[in-house]
C-alpha positions, -999 to +999 in steps of 0.1 A: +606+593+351+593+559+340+563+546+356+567+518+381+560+482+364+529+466+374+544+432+373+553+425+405+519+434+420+499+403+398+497+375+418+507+341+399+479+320+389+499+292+412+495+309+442+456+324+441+440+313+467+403+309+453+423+285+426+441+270+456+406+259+470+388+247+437+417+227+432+417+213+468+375+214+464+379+190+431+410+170+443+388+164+480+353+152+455+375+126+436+393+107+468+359+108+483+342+092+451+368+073+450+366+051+481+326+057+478+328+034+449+356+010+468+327+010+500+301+001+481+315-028+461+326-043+500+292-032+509+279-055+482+301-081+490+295-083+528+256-080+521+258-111+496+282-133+519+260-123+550+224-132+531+246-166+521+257-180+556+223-191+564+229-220+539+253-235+563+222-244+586+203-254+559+215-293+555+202-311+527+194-283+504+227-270+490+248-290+466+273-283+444+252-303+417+228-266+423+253-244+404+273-263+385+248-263+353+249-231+358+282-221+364+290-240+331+264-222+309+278-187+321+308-199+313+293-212+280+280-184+271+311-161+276+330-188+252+306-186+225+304-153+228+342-142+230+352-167+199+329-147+177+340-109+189+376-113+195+386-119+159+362-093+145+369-068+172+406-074+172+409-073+134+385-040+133+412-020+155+442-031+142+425-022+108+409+014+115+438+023+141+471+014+118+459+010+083+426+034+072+431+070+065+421+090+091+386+111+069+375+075+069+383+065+104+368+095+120+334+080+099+337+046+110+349+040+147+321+064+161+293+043+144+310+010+153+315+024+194+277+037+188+269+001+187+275-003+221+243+017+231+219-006+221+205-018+247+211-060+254+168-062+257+164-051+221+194-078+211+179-107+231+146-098+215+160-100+178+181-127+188+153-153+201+126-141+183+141-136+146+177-150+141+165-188+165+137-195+139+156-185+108+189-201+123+168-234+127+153-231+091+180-232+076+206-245+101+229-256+071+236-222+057+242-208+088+273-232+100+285-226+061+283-191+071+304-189+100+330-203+079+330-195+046+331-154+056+364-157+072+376-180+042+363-153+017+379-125+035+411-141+036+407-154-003+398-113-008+431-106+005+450-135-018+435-121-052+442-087-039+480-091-032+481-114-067+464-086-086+475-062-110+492-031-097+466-010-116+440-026-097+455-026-062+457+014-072+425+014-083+416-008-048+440+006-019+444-013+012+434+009+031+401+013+018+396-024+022+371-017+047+343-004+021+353-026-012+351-052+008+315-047+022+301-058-017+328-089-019+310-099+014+275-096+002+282-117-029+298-143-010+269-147+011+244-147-016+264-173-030+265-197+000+230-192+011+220-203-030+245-233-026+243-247+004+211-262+003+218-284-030+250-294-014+231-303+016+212-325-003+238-341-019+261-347+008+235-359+034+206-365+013+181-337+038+180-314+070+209-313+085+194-309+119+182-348+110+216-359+108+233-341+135+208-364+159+208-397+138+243-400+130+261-380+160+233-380+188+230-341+186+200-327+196+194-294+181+171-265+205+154-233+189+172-213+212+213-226+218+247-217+229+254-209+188+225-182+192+237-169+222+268-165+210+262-146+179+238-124+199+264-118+228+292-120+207+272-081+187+266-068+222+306-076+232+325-062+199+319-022+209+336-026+240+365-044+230+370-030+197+367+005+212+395+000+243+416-021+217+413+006+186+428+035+216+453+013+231+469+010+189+460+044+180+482+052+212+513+041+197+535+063+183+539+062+144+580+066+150+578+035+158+565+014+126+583+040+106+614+032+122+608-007+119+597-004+081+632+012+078+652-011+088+637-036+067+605-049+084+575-057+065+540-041+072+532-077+089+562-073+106+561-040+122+525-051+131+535-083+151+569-068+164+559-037+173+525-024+175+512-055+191+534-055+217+536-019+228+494-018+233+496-054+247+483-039+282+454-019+266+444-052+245+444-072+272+423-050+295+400-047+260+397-086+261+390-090+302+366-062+303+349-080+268+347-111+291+339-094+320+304-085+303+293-118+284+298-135+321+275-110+335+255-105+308+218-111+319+190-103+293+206-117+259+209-151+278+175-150+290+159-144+260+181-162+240+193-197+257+158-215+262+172-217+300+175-252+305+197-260+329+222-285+313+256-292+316+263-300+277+293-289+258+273-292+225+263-259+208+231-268+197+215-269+227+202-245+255+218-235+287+212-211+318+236-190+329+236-177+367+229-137+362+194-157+339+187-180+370+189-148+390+166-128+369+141-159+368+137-172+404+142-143+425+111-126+419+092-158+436+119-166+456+105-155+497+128-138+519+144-164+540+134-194+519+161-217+510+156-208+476+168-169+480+197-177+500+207-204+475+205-175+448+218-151+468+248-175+471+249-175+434+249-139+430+280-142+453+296-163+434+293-143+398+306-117+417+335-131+431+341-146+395+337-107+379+359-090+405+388-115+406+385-114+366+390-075+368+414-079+391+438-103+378+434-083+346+448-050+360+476-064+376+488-083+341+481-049+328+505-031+350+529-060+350+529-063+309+533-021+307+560-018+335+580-046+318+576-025+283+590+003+300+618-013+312+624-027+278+623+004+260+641+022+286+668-002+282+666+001+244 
């Protein structure tokens, strides 16, 4: 007689109960994080336009003239900051996500999202106390620096395409990221060695003398330029990071399929890969901006905080988290002074959260129209 099967008597993993309630139990601790977080950013915001109100009593000692020095040097800041780590984070994922073999990518993105630990203290510090001086001594090599690396890079990739095809073998593309590291090293050598002869020849001494005698530039220690190199290391993790996913999430059918039908590597790049992770790039970019505008030590260390409302690079600015950082400490409870900073502290975070805002909704927008387009491919 064959035994009865014991089937029937196992209960489905769907239907225990003790998984039943550990899925309930984790389901129940995310909602209520959830709106924990969502209460205490309104919580931050009531506390911030409560503590401001006051200042509508106080006649005569609120002005827009207050924060408009420093809404422009927050807003300086970011710039400088965002023209110098969008191209090199951008070009960094497109590279290590599309092009690099994957031994050498699983080397290189966790050092370069490693980066993103150090703390913005240690990179003010290095910023004002080491790169300012040597900046200002030798302020010529420096602006010959900024643009003679991206000129070199893209003369790297010329002579590459023109060279032999023994040599491209010999130099893949997509090991550009280490034979490139020695190009780089040579071509800085070689501007530092001649830029100060052709400083001398062209303007006949220190540049920093000509800037103020033939354009009226005064040049500070401690600048917007400096700030935004400084700011500009601290932002490349996170956007690089977010950006190098969003590529690495598209689908490799995709460019195969493209480079079939005829397109070119540049082509499949532009036509396809950059549009399909156009949401996660964007979000990379906002979130990247999102921290140079609240980004608090680099500034303060960095800027010289003078409050001026200058659109020249070479000299110093405050931004509004610095002035925050600086005055509050001796600002009294109830003085004019703390509720004008409190005000200010409202304002940076009305400018964050309407920033993160307005960049999830594109983001949503921009992938809900991709869908549709490639549902209707």
């Amino acid at each position: 007689m064959t035994p009865p099967s014991r089937l029937h008597h196992s209960t489905p993993s769907g239907s225990d109960p003790r998984r039943q309630r550990l899925d309930r139990l984790a389901t129940a601790s995310i909602t209520v994080g959830a709106f924990a977080v969502l209460a205490a950013i309104l919580a931050i915001g009531i506390f911030l336009l409560w503590e401001s109100l006051p200042l509508l009593s106080m006649t005569g000692t609120f002005t827009l003239e207050t924060l408009s020095p420093l809404a422009w040097g927050t807003l300086k800041a970011a710039l400088a900051a965002m023209l110098l780590a969008l191209p090199v984070a951008l070009g960094a994922a497109v590279y290590t996500a599309l092009y690099m073999p994957p031994p050498l990518r699983s080397r290189i993105k966790p050092v370069l999202e490693m980066m993103e630990a150090i703390p913005g203290v240690v990179v003010g510090f290095i910023a004002g106390l080491i790169l300012a001086p040597w900046v200002e001594r030798h302020l010529a090599s420096t602006l010959v620096l900024l643009v003679w690396l991206p000129l070199s890079t893209l003369l790297a990739g010329a002579l590459w395409h023109r060279a032999r095809q023994s040599l491209r073998q010999y130099l893949p593309f997509s090991w550009a990221g280490l034979w490139l590291v020695p190009w780089l090293v040579v071509m800085t050598f070689l501007a530092l060695w001649a830029t100060p002869g052709v400083e001398q020849v062209l303007i006949g001494g220190d540049v920093r003398q000509w800037l103020d005698q033939q354009l009226g530039l005064n040049y500070a220690t401690r600048n917007a330029m400096i700030v935004g190199m400084a700011m500009g290391f601290a932002v490349i993790p996170s956007i690089y990071a977010l950006a190098e996913d969003a590529l690495a999430d598209v689908p490799a059918s995709l460019l195969e399929g493209a480079q079939a039908l005829g397109a070119t590597r540049w082509q499949a790049l532009w036509k396809v890969a950059l549009p399909a992770a156009g949401p996660g790039i964007f979000s990379a970019v906002m979130i990247g901006a999102g921290r140079a505008v609240g980004e608090t030590m680099i500034v303060l260390m960095a800027s010289g905080n003078t409050a001026l409302f200058s659109v020249s690079p070479f000299e110093g600015m405050r931004s509004i988290a610095a002035a925050i950082a600086i005055e509050m400490p001796e600002a009294a409870p109830g003085s004019s002074t703390y509720h004008v900073l409190i005000f200010a502290a409202l304002v940076l975070f009305l400018f964050t959260f309407l920033v993160n805002t307005l960049a999830e909704v594109v983001r949503l927008r921009l992938r809900i129209r991709l869908s549709r387009m490639g549902g209707g491919g």
